[in-house]
N, C-alpha and C positions, 0 to 999 in steps of 0.2 A: 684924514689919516686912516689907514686901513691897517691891522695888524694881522701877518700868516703866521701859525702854530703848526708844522706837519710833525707828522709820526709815523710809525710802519718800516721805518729801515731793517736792513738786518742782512743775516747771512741764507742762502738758500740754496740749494741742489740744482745742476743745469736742468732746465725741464721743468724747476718747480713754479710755484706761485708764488705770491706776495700782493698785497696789497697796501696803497699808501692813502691817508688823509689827512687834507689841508684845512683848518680851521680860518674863518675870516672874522675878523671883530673891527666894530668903529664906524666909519661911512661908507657905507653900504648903498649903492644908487644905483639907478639908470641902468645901462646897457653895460655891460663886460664881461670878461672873459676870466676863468678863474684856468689852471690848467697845471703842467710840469715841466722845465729843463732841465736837463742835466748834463752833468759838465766830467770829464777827465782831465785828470794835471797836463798841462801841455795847450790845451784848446778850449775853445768858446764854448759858452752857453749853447746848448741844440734844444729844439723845441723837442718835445713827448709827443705832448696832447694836449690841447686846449677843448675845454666847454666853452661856450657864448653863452649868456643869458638868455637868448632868442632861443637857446634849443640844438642847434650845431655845432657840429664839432669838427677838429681836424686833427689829424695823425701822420707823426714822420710816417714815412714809408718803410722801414727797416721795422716799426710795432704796430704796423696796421694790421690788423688779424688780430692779431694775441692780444694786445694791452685795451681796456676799456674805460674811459673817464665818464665818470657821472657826478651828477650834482645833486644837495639836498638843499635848497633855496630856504625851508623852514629853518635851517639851522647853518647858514652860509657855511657849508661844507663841500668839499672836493674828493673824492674818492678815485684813486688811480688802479684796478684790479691788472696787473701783470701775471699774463699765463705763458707758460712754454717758456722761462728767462733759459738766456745762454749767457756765456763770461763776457759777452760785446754789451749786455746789459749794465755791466758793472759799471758806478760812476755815482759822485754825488745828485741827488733830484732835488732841485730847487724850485718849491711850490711858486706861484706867479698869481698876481692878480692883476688888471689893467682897467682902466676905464675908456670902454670906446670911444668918447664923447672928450675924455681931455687927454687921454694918449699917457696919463701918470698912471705908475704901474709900482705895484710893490713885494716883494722877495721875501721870501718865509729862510728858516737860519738853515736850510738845507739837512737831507738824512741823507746816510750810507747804503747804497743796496751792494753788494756782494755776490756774486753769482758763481761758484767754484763749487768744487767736488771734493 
């Protein structure tokens, strides 16, 4: 069992910044992926950004440039720094974690980003 903690939500100015972290607690192993979707009323989960543990990473296309995820492995943490947000950023972000190796994956209780003027 893995458990995710995020935080960082909030309201922010088009253009501004934010940043979100994901806490991971429990069994902690192997190969995976720690990372963000997020979701609008209406439609599915979209991937953000994922880290690998191997070091890689991948990014939609609509926050490549601007948004940067990094990892803190001493303290199984996930950091999502969003620069340049517009109101297309708005939407719940639901931290993720995955295990490469057994493809089980587990969902942090989601924060609010808000993106308006």
């Amino acid at each position: 069992q893995v458990q995710l903690v995020e935080s960082g939500g909030g309201l922010v100015q088009p253009g501004g910044s934010l940043t979100l972290s994901c806490s991971a607690s429990g069994s902690i192993t192997g190969l995976n992926a720690m990372g963000w979707y997020r979701q609008v009323p209406g439609k599915g989960r979209e991937l953000v950004a994922v880290r690998f543990s191997a070091g890689n990473a991948i990014y939609h296309d609509t926050v490549r440039g601007r948004f940067s995820i990094s990892r803190d492995d001493h303290q199984n943490t996930a950091y999502l720094q969003m620069n340049n947000l517009n109101p297309e950023d708005t939407a719940v972000y639901y931290c993720n974690f995955r295990s490469v190796i057994t493809s089980i994956e587990y969902w942090g209780q989601g924060t609010q980003v808000t993106v308006s003027s």
